[in-house]
VMD Tcl script that draws the C-alpha trace (Angstrom):
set ca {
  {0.00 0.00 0.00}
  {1.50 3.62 -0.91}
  {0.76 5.57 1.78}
  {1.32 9.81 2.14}
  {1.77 11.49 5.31}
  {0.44 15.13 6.05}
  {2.71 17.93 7.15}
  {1.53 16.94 10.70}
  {1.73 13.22 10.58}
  {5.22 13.58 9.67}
  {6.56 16.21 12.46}
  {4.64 13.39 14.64}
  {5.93 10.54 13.14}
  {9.33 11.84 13.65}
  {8.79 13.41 17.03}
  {7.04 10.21 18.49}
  {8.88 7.33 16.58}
  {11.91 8.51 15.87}
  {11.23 6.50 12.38}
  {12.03 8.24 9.05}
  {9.33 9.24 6.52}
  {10.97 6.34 4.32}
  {11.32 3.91 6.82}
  {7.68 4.21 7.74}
  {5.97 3.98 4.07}
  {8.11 0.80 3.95}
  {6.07 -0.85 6.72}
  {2.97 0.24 4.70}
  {4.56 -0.90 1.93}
  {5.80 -4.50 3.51}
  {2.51 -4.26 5.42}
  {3.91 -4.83 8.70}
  {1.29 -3.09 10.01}
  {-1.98 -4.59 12.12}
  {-5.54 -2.87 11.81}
  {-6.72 -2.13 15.36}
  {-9.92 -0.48 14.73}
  {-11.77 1.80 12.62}
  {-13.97 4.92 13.62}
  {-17.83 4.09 13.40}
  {-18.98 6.57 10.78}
  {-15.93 7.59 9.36}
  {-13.26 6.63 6.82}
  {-10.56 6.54 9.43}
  {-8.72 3.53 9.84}
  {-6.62 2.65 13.00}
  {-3.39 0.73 12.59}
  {-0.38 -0.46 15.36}
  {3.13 -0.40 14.22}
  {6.23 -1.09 15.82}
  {9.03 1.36 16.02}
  {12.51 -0.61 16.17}
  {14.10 2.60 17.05}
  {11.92 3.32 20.26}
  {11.46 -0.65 20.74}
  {7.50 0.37 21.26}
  {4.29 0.65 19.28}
  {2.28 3.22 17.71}
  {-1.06 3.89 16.43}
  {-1.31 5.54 12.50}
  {-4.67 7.07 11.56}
  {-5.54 6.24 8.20}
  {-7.98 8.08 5.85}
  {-9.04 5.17 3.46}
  {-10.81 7.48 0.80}
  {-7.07 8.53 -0.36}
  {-4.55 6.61 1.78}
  {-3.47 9.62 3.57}
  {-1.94 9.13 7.30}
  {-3.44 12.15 9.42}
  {-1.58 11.71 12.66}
  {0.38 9.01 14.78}
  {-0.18 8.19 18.21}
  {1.24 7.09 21.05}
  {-0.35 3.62 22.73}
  {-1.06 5.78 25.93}
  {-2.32 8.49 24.86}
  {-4.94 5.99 22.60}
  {-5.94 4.26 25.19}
  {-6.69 7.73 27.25}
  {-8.82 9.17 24.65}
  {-10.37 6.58 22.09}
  {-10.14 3.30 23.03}
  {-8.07 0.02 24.24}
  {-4.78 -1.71 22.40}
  {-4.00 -4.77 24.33}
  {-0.66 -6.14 24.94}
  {-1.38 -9.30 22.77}
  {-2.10 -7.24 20.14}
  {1.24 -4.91 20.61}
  {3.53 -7.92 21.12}
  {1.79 -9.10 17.31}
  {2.13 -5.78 15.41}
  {6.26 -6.82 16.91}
  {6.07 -10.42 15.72}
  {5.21 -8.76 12.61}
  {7.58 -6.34 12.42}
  {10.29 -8.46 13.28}
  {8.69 -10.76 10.64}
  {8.66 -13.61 13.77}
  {5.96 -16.75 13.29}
  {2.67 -14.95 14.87}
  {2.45 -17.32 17.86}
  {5.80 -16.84 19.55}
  {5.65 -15.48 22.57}
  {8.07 -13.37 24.36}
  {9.27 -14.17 28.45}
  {6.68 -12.44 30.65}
  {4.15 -11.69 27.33}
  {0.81 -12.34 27.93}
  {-0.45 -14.74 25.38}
  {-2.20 -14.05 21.71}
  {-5.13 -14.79 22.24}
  {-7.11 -11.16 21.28}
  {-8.46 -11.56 17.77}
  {-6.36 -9.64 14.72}
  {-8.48 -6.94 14.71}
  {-10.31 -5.04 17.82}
  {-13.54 -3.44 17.82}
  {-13.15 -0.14 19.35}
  {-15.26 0.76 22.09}
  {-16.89 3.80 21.59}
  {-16.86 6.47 24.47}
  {-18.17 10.22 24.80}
  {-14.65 11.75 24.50}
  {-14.48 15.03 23.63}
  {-12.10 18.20 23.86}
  {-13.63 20.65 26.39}
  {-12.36 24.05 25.87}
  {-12.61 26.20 29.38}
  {-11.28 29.69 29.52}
  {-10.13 30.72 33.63}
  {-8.29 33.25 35.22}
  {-5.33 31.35 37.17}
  {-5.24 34.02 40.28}
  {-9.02 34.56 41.03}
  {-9.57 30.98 40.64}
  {-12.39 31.74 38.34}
  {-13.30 29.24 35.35}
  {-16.03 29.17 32.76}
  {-16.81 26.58 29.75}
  {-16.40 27.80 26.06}
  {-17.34 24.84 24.62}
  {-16.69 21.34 23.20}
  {-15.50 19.58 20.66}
  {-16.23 15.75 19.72}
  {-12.38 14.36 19.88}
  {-12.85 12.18 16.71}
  {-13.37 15.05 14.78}
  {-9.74 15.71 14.56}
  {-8.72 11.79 14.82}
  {-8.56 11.92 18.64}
  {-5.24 14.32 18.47}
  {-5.35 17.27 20.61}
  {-2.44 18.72 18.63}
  {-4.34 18.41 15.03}
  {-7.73 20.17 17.34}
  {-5.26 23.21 18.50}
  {-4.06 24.20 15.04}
  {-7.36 23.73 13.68}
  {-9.36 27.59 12.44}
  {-12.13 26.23 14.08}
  {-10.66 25.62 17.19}
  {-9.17 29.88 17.38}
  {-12.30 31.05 15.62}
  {-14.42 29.68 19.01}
  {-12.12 31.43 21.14}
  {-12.43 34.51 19.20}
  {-15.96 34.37 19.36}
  {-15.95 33.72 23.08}
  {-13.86 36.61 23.76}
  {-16.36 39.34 21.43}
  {-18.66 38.80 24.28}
  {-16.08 38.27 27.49}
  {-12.61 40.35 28.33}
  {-9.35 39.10 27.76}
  {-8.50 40.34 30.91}
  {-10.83 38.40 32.76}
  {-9.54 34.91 31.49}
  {-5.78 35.29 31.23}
  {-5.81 31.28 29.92}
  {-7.34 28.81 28.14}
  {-7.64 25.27 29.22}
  {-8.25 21.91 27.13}
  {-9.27 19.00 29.12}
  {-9.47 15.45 27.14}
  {-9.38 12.16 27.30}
  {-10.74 9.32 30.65}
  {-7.64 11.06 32.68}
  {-8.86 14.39 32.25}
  {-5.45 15.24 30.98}
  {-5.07 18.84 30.15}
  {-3.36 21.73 27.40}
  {-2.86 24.86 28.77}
  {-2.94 28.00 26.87}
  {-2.12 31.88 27.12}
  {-5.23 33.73 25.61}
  {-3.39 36.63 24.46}
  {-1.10 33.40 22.39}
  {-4.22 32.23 20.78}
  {-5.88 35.76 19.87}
  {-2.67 36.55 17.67}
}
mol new
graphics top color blue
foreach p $ca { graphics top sphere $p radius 0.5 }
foreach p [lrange $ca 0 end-1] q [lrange $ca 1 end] { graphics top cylinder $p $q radius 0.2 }
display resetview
């Protein structure tokens, strides 16, 4: 399969997997790669890879329509904000890449016994935006975003227009000086992004 990578994919894909550009289309190419889901209602594909380099896996998000990879994803940060990868399905997308017979098993691996592909499990996750001043303590919600709208990557959501053109539009009716930050909460952790407002209005 000849895969492209957006502009973001590939800062990611370099950032995250230390893997080049080249090296990665190879896997798509060899497919050493293992389908671990796709998003109900959408195009995008889920797929686990294994990084030699980082000796770990990641997730690629796939747009089928025109084979275009939109981010890459840590396991982690998956399994925070869209849904499960189990072990027996990281130590595979390995076997794979290490072009090992499926079934061996590695000292202190749980066995294979997860089917090839994995349903995902679909959650209300979404990317609430909350503007607050840090020194009166004083918060209040600007809205939110459904996280699979920008394939579940918070970094893909804050460079998105539509993301600054809310914020904008929050801040016609509400001072700047009043909410000194903006806050992004995600994922079953409630991890968060912090951000300056006066950054974002530039």
């Amino acid at each position: 399969m000849k895969v492209r990578l957006t502009k973001h994919a590939e800062e990611r894909l370099i950032t995250r997997t230390g893997l080049s550009k080249e090296a990665f289309i190879t896997l798509y190419e060899k497919d050493k790669l293992l389908p671990v889901g796709k998003e109900i209602g959408s195009f995008r594909q889920h797929e686990l890879f294994y990084s030699g380099k980082k000796k770990q896996c990641f997730v690629s998000i796939r747009d089928e329509r025109n084979l275009q990879i939109i981010t890459i994803l840590p396991i982690d940060y998956h399994q925070n904000i869209a849904w499960r990868i189990s072990g027996g399905a990281q130590l595979m997308a390995k076997n794979i890449f290490l072009e090992r017979e499926i079934n061996a098993i590695e000292p202190s691996q749980e066995p294979l016994s997860e089917p090839k592909v994995e349903s995902p499990v679909l959650r209300s996750s979404r990317f609430r935006v909350v503007a607050l001043d840090p020194f009166k303590m004083k918060r209040k919600q600007v809205t939110k975003f459904h996280s699979e709208d920008f394939a579940y990557d918070i970094d893909l959501f804050l460079i998105d227009p539509l993301f600054k053109e809310c914020i904008k539009k929050f801040f016609i009716e509400n001072s700047k000086d009043d909410f000194l930050q903006v806050e992004v909460i995600f994922g079953n952790r409630e991890e968060t992004r912090l951000l300056s407002t006066l950054k974002i209005l530039m």
